[in-house]
Every structure is written in structure tokens, then in C-alpha cells.
N, C-alpha and C positions, 0 to 999 in steps of 0.2 A: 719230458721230451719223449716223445711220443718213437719216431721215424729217428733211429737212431745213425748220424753219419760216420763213416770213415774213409778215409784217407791216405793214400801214401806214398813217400818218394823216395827214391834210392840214394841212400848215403853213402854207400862204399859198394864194393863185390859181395860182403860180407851181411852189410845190415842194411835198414830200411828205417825212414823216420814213421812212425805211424800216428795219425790225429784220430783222436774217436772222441767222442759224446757216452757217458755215463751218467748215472746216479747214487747218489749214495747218502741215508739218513736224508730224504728228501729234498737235498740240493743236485742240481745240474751243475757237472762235470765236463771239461773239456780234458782231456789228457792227451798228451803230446809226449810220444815214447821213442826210442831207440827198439829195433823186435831185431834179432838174429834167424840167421834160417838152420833149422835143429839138424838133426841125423834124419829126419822123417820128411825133410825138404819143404815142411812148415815153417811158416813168421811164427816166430815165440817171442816175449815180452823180456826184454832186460831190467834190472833196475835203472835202468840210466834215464831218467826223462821227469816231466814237469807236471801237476793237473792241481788247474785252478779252477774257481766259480766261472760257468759261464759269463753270469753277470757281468763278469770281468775281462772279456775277451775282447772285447772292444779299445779297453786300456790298453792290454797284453800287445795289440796290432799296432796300436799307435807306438808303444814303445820300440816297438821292434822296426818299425818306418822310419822313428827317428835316427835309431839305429845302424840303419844301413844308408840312410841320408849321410850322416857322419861318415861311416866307412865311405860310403863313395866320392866323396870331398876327401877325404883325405887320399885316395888315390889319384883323385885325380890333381890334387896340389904336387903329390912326388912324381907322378908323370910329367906335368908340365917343368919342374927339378930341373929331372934328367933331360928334359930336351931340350933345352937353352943352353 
């Protein structure tokens, strides 16, 4: 990976999710982090987050589409619940 991407959305007041593109021992990296904002009013890196093979990002989305397919059936089964 040549043109490396990053990424990022605000979680809280607090922290930011941050996506970037790596390398490492010749495989491509996606990493998907938690960052805090330090004393120095910097995004710094927490332990909290995920990095998989690119290759595998593609799964990683579908998983996660299924996933919120789900959650949002299930909201909307207990909204309809409550309103009847």
C-alpha cells in the first residue's frame, strides 16, 4: 500500500475511532483504534481496537452490515411492541 488512508470519527468528548492502513512483515493492514486526545491536545493511540489483513476487509464489512441489519430489526420489532 502505497497511498496510505486514514480515517476518523468521534466517539465520545473524549476519544475518536481512528481507521488507518499499515504494514507489517509484508502484509497489509487495516487497523481500526480507539485514539484519546493527550495533555498535548494530540489523538494518541489506546490499546483498545482491532487490525486485520486487508485482504479481509471485505468480510470484516459484510460482517458488520449483517450486524447492524440485525440490530436494526430488532429495534424496529420493539418499536412496533410499544406502539400497539
Amino acid at each position: 500500500m502505497s497511498d496510505k488512508i486514514r480515517s476518523t470519527f468521534v466517539k465520545n468528548g473524549r476519544e475518536s475511532i481512528v481507521m488507518s492502513e499499515s504494514e507489517y512483515k509484508g502484509f497489509d493492514l487495516i487497523d481500526i483504534r480507539t485514539f484519546y486526545v493527550d495533555v498535548a491536545g494530540e489523538l494518541a493511540p489506546t490499546r483498545k481496537g482491532v487490525t486485520i489483513r486487508a485482504e479481509k476487509l471485505k468480510d470484516f464489512i459484510a460482517t458488520l452490515t449483517a450486524f447492524a441489519q440485525a440490530v436494526e430489526e430488532k429495534e424496529l420489532e420493539e418499536n412496533a411492541v410499544t406502539t400497539d
